[in-house]
C-alpha positions as CSV (number, residue, x, y, z in Angstrom):
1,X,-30.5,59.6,87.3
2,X,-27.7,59.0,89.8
3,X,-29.9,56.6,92.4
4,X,-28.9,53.8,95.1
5,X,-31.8,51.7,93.2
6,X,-31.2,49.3,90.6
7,X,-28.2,47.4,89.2
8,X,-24.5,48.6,89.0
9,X,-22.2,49.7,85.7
10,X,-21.1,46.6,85.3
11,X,-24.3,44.3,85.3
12,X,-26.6,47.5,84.6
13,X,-25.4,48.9,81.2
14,X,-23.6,44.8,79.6
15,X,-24.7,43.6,76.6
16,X,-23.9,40.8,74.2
17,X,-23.6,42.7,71.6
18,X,-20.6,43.2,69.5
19,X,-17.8,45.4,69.8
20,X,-17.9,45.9,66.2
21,X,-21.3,47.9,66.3
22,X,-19.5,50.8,67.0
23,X,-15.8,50.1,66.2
24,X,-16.2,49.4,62.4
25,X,-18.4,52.0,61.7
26,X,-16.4,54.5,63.8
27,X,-12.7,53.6,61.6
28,X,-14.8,53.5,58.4
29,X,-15.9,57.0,59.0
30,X,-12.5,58.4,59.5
31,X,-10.5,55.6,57.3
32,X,-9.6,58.2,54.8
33,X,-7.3,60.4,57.5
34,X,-6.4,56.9,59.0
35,X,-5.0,55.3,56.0
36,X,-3.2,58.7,55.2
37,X,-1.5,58.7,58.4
38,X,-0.4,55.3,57.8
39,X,0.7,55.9,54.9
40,X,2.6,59.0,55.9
41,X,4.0,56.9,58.7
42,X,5.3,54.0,56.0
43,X,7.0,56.9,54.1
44,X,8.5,58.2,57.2
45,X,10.4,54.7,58.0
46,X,11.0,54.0,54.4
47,X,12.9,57.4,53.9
48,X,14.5,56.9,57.0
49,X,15.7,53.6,56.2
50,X,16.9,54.6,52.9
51,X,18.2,57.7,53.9
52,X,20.7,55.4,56.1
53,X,21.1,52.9,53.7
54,X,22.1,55.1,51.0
55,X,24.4,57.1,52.8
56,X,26.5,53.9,53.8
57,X,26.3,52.9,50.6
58,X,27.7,56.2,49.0
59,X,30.7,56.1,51.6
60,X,31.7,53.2,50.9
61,X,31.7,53.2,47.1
62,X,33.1,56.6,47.2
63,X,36.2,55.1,49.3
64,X,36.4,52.0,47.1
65,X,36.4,54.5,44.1
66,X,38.9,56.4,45.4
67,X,41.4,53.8,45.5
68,X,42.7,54.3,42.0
69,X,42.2,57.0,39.5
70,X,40.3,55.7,36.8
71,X,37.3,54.6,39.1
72,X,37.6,57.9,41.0
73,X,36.7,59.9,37.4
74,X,34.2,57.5,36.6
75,X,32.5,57.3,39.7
76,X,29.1,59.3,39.7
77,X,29.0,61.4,42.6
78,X,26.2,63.7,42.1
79,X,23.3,61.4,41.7
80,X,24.1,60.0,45.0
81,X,24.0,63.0,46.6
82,X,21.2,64.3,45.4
83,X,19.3,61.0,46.4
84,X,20.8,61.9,50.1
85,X,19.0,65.0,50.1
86,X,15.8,64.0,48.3
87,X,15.5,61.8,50.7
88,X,16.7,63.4,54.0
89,X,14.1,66.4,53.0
90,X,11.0,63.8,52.3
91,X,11.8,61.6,55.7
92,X,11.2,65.7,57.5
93,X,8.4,65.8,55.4
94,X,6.6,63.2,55.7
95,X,7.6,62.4,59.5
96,X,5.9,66.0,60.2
97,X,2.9,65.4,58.0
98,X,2.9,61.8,59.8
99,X,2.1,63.1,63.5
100,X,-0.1,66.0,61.9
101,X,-2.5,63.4,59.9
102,X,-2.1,60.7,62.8
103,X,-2.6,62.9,65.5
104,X,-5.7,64.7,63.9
105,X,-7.6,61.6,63.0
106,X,-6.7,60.0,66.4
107,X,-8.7,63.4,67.7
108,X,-11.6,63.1,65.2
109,X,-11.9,59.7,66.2
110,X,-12.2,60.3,69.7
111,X,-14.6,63.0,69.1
112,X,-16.8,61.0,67.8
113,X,-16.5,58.1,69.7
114,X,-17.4,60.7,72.8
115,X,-20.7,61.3,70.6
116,X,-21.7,58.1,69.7
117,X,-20.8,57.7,73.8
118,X,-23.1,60.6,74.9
119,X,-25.7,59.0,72.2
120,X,-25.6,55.3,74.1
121,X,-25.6,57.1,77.2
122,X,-28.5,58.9,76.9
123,X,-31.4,56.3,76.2
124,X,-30.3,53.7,78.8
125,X,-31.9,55.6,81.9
126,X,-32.4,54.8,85.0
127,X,-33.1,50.9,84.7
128,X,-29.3,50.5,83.2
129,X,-27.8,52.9,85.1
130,X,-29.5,53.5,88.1
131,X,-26.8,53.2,91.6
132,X,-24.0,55.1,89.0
133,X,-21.5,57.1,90.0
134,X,-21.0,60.4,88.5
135,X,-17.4,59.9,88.5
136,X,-17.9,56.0,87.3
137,X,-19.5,57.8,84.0
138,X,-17.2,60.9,83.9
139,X,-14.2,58.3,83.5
140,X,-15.8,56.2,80.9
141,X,-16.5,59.5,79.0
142,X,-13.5,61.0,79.3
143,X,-10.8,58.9,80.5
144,X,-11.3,55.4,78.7
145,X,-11.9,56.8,75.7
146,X,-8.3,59.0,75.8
147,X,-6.8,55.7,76.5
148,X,-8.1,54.6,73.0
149,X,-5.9,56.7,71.3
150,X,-3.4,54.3,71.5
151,X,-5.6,52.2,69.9
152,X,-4.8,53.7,66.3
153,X,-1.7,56.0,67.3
154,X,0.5,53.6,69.1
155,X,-0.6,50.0,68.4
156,X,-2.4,50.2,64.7
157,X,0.0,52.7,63.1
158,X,3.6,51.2,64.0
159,X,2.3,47.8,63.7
160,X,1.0,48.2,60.2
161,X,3.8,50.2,59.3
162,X,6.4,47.2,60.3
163,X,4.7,45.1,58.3
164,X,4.2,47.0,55.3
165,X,7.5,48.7,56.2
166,X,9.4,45.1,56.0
167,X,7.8,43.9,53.2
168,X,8.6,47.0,50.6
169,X,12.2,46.8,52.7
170,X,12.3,42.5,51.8
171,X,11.0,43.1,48.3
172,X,13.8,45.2,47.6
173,X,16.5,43.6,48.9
174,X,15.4,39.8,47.0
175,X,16.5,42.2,44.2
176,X,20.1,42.1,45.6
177,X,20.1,38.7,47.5
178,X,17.3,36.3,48.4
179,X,19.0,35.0,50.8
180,X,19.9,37.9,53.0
181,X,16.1,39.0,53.0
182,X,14.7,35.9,53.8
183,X,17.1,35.7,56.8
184,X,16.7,39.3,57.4
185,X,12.8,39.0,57.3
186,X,13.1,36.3,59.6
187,X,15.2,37.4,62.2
188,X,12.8,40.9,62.2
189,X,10.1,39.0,62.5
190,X,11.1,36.8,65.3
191,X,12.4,39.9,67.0
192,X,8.9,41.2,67.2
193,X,7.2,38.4,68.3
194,X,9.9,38.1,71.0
195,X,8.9,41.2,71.9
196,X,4.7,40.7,72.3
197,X,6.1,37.8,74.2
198,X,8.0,39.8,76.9
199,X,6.2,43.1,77.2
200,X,3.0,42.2,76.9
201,X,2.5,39.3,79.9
202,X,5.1,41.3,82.0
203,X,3.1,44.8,81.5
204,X,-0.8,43.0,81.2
205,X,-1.4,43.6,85.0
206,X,0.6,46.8,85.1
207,X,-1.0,48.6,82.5
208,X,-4.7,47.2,83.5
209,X,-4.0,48.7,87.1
210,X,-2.7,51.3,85.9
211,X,-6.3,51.9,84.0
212,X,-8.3,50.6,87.0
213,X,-6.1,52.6,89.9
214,X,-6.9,56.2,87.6
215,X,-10.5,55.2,87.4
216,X,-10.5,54.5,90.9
217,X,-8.5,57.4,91.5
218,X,-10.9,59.9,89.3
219,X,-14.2,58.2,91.1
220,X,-13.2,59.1,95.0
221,X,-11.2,62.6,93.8
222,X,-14.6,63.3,92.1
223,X,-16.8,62.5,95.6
224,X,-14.2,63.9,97.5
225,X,-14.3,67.3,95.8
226,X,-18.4,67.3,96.2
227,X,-18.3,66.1,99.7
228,X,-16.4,69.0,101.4
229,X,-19.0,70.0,103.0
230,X,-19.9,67.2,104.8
231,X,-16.4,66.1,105.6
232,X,-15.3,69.0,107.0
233,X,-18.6,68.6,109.2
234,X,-18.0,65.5,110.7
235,X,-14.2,66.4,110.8
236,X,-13.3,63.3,108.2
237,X,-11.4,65.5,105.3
238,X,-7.5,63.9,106.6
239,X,-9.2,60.6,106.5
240,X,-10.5,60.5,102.6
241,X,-7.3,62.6,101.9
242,X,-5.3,59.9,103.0
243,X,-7.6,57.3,101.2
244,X,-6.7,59.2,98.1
245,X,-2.9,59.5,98.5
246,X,-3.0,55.5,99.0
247,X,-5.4,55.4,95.6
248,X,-2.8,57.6,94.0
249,X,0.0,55.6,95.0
250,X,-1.5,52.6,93.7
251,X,-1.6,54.0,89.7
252,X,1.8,55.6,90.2
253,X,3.2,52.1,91.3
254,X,1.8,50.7,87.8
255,X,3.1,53.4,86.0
256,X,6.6,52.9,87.3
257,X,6.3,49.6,86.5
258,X,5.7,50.3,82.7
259,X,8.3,53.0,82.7
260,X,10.6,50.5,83.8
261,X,8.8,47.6,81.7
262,X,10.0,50.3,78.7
263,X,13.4,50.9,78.8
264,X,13.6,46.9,79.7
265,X,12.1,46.1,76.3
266,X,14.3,49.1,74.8
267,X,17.0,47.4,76.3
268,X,16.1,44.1,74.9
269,X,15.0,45.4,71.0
270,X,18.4,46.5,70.9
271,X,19.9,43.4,71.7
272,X,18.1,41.2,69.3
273,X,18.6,44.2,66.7
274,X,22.1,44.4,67.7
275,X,22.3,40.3,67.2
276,X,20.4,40.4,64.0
277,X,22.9,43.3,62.5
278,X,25.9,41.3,63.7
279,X,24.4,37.7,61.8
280,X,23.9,39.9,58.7
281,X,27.4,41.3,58.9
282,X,29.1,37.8,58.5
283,X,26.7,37.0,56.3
284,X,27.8,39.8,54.1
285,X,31.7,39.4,54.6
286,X,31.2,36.5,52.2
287,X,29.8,38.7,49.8
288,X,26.2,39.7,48.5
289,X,24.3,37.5,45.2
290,X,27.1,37.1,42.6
291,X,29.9,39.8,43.8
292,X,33.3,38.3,45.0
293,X,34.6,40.0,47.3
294,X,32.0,42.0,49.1
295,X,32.0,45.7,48.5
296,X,29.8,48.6,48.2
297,X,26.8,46.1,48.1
298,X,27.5,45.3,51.4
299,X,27.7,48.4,53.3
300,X,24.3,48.9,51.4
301,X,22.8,45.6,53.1
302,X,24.6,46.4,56.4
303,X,23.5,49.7,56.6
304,X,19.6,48.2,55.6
305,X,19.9,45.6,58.5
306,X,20.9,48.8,60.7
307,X,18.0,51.1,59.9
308,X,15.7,48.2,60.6
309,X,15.9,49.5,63.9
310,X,13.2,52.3,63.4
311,X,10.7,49.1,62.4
312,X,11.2,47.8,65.6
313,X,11.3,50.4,68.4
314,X,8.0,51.5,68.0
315,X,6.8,47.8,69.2
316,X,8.4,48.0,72.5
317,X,6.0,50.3,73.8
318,X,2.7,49.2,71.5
319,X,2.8,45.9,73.0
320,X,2.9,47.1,77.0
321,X,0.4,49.3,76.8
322,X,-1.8,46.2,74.9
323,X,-3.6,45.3,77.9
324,X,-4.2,48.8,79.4
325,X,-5.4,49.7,76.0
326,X,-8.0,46.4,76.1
327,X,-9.6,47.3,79.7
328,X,-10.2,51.2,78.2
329,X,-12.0,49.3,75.1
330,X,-13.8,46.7,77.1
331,X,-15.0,49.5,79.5
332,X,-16.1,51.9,76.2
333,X,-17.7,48.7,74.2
334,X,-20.3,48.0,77.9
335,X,-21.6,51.3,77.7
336,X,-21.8,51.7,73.7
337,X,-23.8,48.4,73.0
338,X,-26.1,48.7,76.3
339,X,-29.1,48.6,75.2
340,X,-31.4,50.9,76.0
341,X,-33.4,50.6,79.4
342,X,-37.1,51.6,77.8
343,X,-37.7,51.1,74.3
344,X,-39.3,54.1,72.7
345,X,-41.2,54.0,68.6
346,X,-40.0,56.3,66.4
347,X,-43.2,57.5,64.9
348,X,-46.2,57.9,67.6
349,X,-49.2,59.9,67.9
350,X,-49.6,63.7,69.0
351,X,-50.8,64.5,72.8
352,X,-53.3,66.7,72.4
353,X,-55.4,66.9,75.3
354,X,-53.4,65.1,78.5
355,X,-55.2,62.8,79.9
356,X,-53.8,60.1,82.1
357,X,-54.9,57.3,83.7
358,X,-53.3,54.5,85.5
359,X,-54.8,51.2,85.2
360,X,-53.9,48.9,88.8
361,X,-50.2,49.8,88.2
362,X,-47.6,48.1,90.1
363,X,-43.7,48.8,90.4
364,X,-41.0,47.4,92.3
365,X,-36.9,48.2,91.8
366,X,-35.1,45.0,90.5
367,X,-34.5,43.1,93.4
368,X,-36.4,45.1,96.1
369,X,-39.4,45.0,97.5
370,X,-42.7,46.6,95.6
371,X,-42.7,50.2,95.6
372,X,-46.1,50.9,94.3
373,X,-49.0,48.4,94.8
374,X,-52.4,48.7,92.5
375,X,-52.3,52.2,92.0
376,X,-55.3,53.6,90.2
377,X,-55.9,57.2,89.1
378,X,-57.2,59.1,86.6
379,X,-56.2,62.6,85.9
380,X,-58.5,64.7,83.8
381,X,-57.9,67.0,81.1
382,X,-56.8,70.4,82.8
383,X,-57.2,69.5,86.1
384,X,-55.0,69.8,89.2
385,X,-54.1,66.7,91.3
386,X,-51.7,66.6,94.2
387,X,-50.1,63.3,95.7
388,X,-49.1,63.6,99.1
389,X,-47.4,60.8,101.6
390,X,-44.4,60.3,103.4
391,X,-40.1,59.7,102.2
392,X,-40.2,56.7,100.6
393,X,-43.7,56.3,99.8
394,X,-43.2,55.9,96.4
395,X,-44.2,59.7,94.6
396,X,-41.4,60.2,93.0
397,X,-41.6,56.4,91.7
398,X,-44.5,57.5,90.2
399,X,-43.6,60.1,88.2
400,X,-40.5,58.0,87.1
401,X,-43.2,55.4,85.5
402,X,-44.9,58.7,84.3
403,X,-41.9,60.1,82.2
404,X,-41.1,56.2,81.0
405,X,-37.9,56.1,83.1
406,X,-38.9,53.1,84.1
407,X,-41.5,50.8,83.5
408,X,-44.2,49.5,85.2
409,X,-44.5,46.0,86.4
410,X,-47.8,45.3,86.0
411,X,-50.8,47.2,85.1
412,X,-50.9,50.0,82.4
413,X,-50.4,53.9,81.9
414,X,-52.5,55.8,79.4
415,X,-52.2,59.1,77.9
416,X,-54.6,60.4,75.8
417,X,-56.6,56.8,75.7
418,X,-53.1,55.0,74.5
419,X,-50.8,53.5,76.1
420,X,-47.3,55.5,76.7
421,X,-45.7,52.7,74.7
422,X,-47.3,54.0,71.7
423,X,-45.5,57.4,72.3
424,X,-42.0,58.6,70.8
425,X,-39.3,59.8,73.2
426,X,-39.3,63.2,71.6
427,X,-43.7,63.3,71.6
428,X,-43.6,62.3,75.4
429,X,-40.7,64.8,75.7
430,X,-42.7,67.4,73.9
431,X,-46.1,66.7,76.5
432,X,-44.3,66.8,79.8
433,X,-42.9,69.3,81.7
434,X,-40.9,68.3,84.9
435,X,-39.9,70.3,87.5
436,X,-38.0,68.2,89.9
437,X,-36.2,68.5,93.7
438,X,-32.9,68.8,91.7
439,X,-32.6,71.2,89.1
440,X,-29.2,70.8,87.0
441,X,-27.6,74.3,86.1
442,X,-24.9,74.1,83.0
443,X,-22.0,75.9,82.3
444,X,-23.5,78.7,80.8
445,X,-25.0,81.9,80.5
446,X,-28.5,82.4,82.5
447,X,-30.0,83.0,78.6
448,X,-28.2,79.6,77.6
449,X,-29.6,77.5,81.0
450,X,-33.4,79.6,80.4
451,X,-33.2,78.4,76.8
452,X,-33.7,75.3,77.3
453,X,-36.5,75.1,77.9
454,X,-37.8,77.2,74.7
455,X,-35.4,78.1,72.1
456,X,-37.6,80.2,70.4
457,X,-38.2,82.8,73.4
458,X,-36.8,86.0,73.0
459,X,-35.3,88.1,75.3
460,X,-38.1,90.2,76.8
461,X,-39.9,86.9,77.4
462,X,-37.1,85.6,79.6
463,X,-36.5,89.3,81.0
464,X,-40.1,88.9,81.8
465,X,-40.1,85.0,83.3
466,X,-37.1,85.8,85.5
467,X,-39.0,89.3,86.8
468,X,-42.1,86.9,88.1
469,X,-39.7,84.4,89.6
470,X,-37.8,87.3,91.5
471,X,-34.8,86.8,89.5
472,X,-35.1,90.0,87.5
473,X,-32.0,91.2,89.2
474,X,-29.7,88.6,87.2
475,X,-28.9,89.6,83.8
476,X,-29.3,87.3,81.2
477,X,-25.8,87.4,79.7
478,X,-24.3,86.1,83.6
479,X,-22.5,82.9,83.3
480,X,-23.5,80.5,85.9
481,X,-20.3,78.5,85.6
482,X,-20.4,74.7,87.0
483,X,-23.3,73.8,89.0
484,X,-24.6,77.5,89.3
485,X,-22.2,78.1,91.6
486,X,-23.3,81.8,91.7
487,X,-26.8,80.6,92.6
488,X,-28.3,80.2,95.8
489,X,-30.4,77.2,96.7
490,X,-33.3,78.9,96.3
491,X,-32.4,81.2,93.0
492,X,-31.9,77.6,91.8
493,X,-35.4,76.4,92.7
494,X,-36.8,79.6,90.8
495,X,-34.6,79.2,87.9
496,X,-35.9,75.4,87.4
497,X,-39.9,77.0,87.8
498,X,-38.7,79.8,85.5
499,X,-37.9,77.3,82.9
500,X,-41.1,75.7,83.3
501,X,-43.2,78.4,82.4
502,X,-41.6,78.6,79.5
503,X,-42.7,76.1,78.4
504,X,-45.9,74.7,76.5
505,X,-46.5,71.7,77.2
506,X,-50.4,69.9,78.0
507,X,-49.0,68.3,81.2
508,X,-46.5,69.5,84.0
509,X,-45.5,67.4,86.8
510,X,-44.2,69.1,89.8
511,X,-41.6,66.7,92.2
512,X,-41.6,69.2,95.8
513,X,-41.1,72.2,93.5
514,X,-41.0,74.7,96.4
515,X,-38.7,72.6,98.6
516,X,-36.5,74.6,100.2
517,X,-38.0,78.4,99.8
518,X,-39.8,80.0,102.5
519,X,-43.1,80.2,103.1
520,X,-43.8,83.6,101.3
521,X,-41.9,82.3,98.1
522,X,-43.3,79.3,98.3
523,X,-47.2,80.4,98.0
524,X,-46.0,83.0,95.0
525,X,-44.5,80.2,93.1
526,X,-47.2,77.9,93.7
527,X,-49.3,80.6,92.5
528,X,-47.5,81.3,89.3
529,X,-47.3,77.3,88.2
530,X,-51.1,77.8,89.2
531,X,-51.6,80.3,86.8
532,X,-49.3,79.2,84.4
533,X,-51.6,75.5,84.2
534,X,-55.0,77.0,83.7
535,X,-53.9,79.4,81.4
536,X,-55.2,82.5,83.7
537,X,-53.1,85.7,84.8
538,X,-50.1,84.8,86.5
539,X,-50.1,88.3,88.0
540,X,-53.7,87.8,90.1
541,X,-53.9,88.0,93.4
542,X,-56.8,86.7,94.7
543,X,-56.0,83.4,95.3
544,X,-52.4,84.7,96.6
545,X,-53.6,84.9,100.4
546,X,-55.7,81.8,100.3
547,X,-51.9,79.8,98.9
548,X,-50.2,82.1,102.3
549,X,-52.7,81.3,104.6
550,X,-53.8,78.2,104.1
551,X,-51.2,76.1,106.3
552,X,-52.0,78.9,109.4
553,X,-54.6,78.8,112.2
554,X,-57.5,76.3,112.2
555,X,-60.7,76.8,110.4
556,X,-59.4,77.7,107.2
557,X,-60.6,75.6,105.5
558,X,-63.8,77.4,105.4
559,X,-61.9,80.5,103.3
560,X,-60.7,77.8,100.9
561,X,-64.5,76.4,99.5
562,X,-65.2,74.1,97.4
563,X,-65.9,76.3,94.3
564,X,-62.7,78.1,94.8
565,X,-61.2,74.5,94.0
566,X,-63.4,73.2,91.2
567,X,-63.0,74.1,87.8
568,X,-59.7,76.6,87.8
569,X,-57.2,74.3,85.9
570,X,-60.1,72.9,83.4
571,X,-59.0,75.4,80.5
572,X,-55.2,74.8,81.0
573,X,-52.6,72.3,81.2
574,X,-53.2,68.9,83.3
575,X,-51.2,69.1,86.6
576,X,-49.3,66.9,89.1
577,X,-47.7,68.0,91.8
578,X,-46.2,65.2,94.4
579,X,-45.3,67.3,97.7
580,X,-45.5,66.1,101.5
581,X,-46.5,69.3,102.7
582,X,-50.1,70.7,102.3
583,X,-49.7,74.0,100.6
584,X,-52.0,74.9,98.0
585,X,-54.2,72.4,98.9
586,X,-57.3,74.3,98.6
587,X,-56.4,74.8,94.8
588,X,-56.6,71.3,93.7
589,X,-59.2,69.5,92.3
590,X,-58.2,66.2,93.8
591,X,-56.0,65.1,96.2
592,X,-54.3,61.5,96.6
593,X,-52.7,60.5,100.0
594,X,-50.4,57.5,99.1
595,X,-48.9,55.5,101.8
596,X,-46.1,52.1,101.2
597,X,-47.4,52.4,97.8
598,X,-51.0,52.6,98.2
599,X,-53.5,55.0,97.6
600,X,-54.9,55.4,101.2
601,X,-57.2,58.5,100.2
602,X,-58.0,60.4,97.5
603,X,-61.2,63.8,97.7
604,X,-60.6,67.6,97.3
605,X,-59.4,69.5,100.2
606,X,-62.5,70.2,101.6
607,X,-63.8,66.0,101.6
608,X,-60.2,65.3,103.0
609,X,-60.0,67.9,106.3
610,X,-63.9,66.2,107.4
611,X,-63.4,62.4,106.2
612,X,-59.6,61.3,106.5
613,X,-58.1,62.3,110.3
614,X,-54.5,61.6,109.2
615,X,-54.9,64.3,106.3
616,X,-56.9,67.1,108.7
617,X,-54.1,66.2,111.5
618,X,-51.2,66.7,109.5
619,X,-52.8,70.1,107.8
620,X,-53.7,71.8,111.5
621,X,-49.9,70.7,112.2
C-alpha cells in the first residue's frame, strides 16, 4: 500500500463531499451522553453562580437584619442556609458527574470516529493513497482525531453552556430588574465576542502550527525510528537527529505561543469582567426595581454580576485553540469522505472454478508512463503459470490489476467468464490468495497472526502448517510483538506461505514468495505451494530434487520433461507466481517472460530453454 506511485494525501484521498457525512451522524449517535454532559455542565455553572449569589445575599441581609432587634427575630435564617448547602453539595455533584459524562462521551466519540476512520481507510487503496506515508496516516488516525476532542469538550460544551447558562441567569434577574439584565446580558455578551475577536486571529497561526509542526514532527520521528539501520550505515543518524530537534522546536515555539496567548486572554476576561462588575455596582448603588435605598437586593445582583465570571473563563481558551481544532477537522473530513479508489457491488457471483483471462489490458500510474502495454493471457482452471522479467517490468502491476487495487486502463480482466467488476470485495477476497514480498506480522500471538488466514483452523492444523514450514519450533501462544520483531527475515517469509496454505481459496498468486531464503528452503517451499495448488501430498518427494536441481549444471532440462510439467496443477487451485529467478520452472504449465510491459515470450520450460535465448541464457546463469 505504501508506494512512490500515484498521487499524494492531499490530492489522492480529497473529496467534495460534505463534512456532515460523518459529523452529524457521528453526534447523533452519542447525542444522548452529549446532551447530558451539557446539561451537567449548565448545572455546574448555575449552582456555582448561585451558590455565590446566595451567599452574598445571606450576608448582607443577615447584617442589615442585625441592625435592630425586631428584624433580627424575624429574620429567617435557616432556609438560607440550607439553600447554601443544597446548593454547594449539587455544584460537587454535578461538576464531578460533568467531567465524568463529558469526558466519557468525548472518548466514545473518538472511538468511533477512529472506526468510521479505519472504515474510510480501508476501501480507498492504492489509487487514493498510493506515495503515503505511514506516519502521514498514523497522525490522521491518531493524532487529528485526539485534537477533536476539543471539538465537543472545550469549544461545544462551555459555549453552549454560556449561552444557556446566561439566559436561565437573565431570565431570572428580569424578575428583579429588567434593566440590570439587559445591561448585564449585554455587557456578557460583548465580553465574549471581544474575546473570539482577540484570541482567535492572534492564536489562528499558532495553533494551526502547532497541529502542522506535531504532524510533521510524528511523520520524520516515525521514519527516523524505521531508518536506523540505514542511517547508522551511511553515518547520517546526528544529521536527521538534528532535523528533528529543529521540527521539535518548531511545535514547541507555537505552543508557547498559545500558553502565552492564554494567560493574555485570562488577563483580558478579567478586565472586561472586572469592568462589567464595577458598571453593575453603580448601577446598583441607586438601588434595584422599586427598593429605595439599595440593600440585600443588591449584594444579590452584585454578587450575580461576580459569578458571571465562571460563564466566561472557559471561552478564553475555546476560542485559541479554534483554529488548531479546524486544521485536525479538515485533515479527518479529507480522509473520511474520500471516496473509494475501486468501486466494488455488494452482491456478485460465486468463483467457482478460477479462470482468468486478460483481454489486451493496458495500465499506466496517473501521470507516468504505461506500465503494462496489451497484455493478453489466459490462465486455465488449475493450472500453474509463472511471469518472469526484470525490476520494473511491471509483475507486480499485474497482480495489483488482479486483486482490483487498481484498475486497468484499457482492456478487460475476467474471472470465471465475468468481468471482476461484477465481483464483491469480500467474493474476490474469498477467491484469492496472495502471498506477497512483504508479509505484515501484527501484534500478536503466532495463533492470532496464523488465524488470519482461517479462523476456523484448529490448533493441530496450525501445529501441523508451521511443522511443514520449519516453524514447528515456535509455539503457537508466542507473541510476535510489533513487526515480528522476534522473526527472522526468513521465519517471516515461511510464516506468510504458512498462512497461505491455510487457506482455500481457487486461485493463489505468489509476488517472489521465496525471496530471500536459501536455495534449499526455497525448493521446499516451492514444493509445498506446489502441492498445496494441485491438491496432491505436500509431503512427496519426487519432484523435491527436480525444484533443487533445476537452476544447477547444464542439461537439466532433460530431467525436467515435458510430462513432468503437464497436467499436475489441473485438479487444484489456479496458480500465479511472478518471480525473476527461474526456480521451479520445470513445474509450470506455462511460462510468460514480460519485458517494459510486454509479453516477450510465453511456452513451458522445455519450448522456452530451445526457442527464446534470453530465457535459456538467463536459466544456465
Amino acid at each position: 500500500m505504501m508506494t512512490s506511485r500515484g498521487p499524494g494525501m492531499g490530492a489522492g484521498i480529497r473529496s467534495n463531499t460534505s463534512s456532515s457525512d460523518w459529523l452529524w451522524p457521528l453526534l447523533k449517535r452519542h447525542s444522548l451522553m452529549m446532551l447530558l454532559g451539557l446539561l451537567l455542565s449548565l448545572l455546574a455553572l448555575l449552582t456555582g453562580m448561585g451558590l455565590l449569589s446566595l451567599s452574598g445575599w445571606f450576608l448582607s441581609a443577615t447584617a442589615l437584619a442585625g441592625l435592630t432587634v425586631t428584624t433580627a427575630q424575624a429574620f429567617n435564617f435557616f432556609t438560607p442556609a440550607g439553600g447554601v448547602r443544597a446548593l454547594s453539595i449539587a455544584r460537587t455533584a454535578s461538576r464531578y458527574g460533568e467531567r465524568l459524562v463529558t469526558h466519557e462521551a468525548t472518548f466514545r466519540a473518538l472511538t468511533t470516529l477512529r472506526s468510521l476512520a479505519w472504515q474510510a481507510l480501508l476501501p480507498l487503496g492504492e489509487a487514493r493513497l498510493g506515495g503515503v506515508r505511514r506516519g502521514e496516516l498514523l497522525n490522521r488516525l491518531v493524532a487529528d482525531i485526539d485534537t477533536l476532542d476539543h471539538l465537543y469538550l472545550r469549544l461545544a460544551v462551555p459555549l453552549l453552556s454560556f449561552l444557556l447558562g446566561l439566559l436561565t441567569l437573565l431570565g431570572m434577574l428580569a424578575w428583579l430588574d429588567p434593566a440590570l439584565a439587559l445591561i448585564l446580558g449585554t455587557g456578557l455578551l460583548f465580553s465574549a465576542l471581544c474575546l473570539l475577536l482577540l484570541t482567535y486571529p492572534l492564536g489562528r497561526k499558532a495553533a494551526q502550527g502547532q497541529v502542522q509542526g506535531r504532524r510533521n514532527y510524528r511523520v520524520a520521528l516515525l521514519e527516523f525510528i524505521s531508518a536506523q539501520g540505514e542511517l547508522a550505515l551511511f553515518g547520517a543518524t546526528d544529521r536527521y537527529r538534528a532535523a528533528l530537534d529543529e521540527l521539535e522546536l518548531g511545535w514547541q515555539h507555537c505552543q508557547r505561543q498559545l500558553a502565552a496567548l492564554a494567560g493574555l486572554s485570562q488577563g483580558f476576561t478579567i478586565l472586561l469582567h472586572g469592568a462589567l462588575v464595577l458598571l453593575i455596582l453603580l448601577l446598583v448603588s441607586n438601588g434595584v426595581g422599586s427598593n429605595q435605598p439599595p440593600g440585600a437586593l443588591a449584594a444579590l445582583v452584585l454578587f450575580v454580576a461576580l459569578s458571571t465570571m465562571e460563564l466566561l473563563s472557559p471561552l478564553s481558551t475555546a476560542f485559541a485553540q479554534l483554529a488548531g481544532t479546524l486544521e485536525a477537522a479538515n485533515r479527518v473530513d479529507d480522509l473520511l469522505t474520500a471516496p473509494p479508489g475501486v468501486e466494488f457491488v455488494s452482491q456478485g457471483p460465486t468463483v467457482t472454478e478460477g479462470r482468468i483471462e486478460l483481454r489486451d489490458v493496458d495500465f499506466a500510474y496517473p501521470d507516468c508512463a504505461p506500465v503494462l502495454k496489451g497484455i493478453s493471457l489466459e490462465l486455465a482452471p488449475g493450472s500453474c503459470t509463472a511471469l518472469i522479467g526484470k525490476t520494473g517490468s511491471g509483475k507486480s502491476s499485474l497482480l495489483a490489476l488482479l486483486t482490483r487495487s487498481w484498475e486497468p486502463v484499457h482492456g478487460e480482466i475476467l474471472l470465471d467468464g465475468l468481468p471482476l467488476a461484477a465481483y464483491s470485495e469480500a467474493e474476490l477476497r474469498r477467491a484469492i490468495t496472495v502471498v506477497s514480498q512483504r508479509v505484515h506480522v501484527f501484534s500478536a500471538s503466532l495463533r492470532d497472526n496464523l488465524l488470519l488466514a482461517n479462523e476456523a483452523a484448529t490448533d493441530a492444523e496450525l501445529t501441523a502448517v508451521l511443522a511443514k514450514v520449519d516453524l514447528g519450533h515456535l509455539a503457537l501462544d508466542a507473541w510476535l510483538g510489533d513487526g515480528g520483531r522476534p522473526l527472522s527475515g526468513g521465519e517471516t517469509r515461511r510464516l506468510g506461505i504458512a498462512r497461505a496454505l491455510l487457506r482455500d481459496s481457487p486461485i493463489l498468486l505468489l509476488d517472489e514468495p521465496t525471496e530471500g531464503l536459501d536455495r534449499h528452503t526455497e525448493a521446499q517451499m516451492l514444493r509445498l505451494l506446489l502441492a498445496h495448488c494441485r491438491g496432491g501430498d505436500e509431503s512427496a518427494s519426487e519432484n523435491q530434487d527436480v525444484i533443487e536441481n533445476q537452476a544447477g549444471a547444464e542439461g537439466l532440462a532433460e530431467r525436467s520433461p515435458k510430462a513432468l510439467a503437464k497436467g499436475e496443477c489441473k485438479q487444484g487451485r489456479t496458480l500465479l507466481m511472478i518471480s525473476h529467478r527461474l526456480t521451479a520452472m520445470a513445474q509450470m504449465d506455462q511460462i510468460c517472460v514480460l519485458e517494459q510491459g510486454q509479453i516477450v515470450a510465453r511456452g513451458d520450460h522445455g519450448q522456452l530453454l530451445s526457442e527464446f535465448a534470453p530465457y535459456a541464457r538467463q536459466y544456465r546463469r
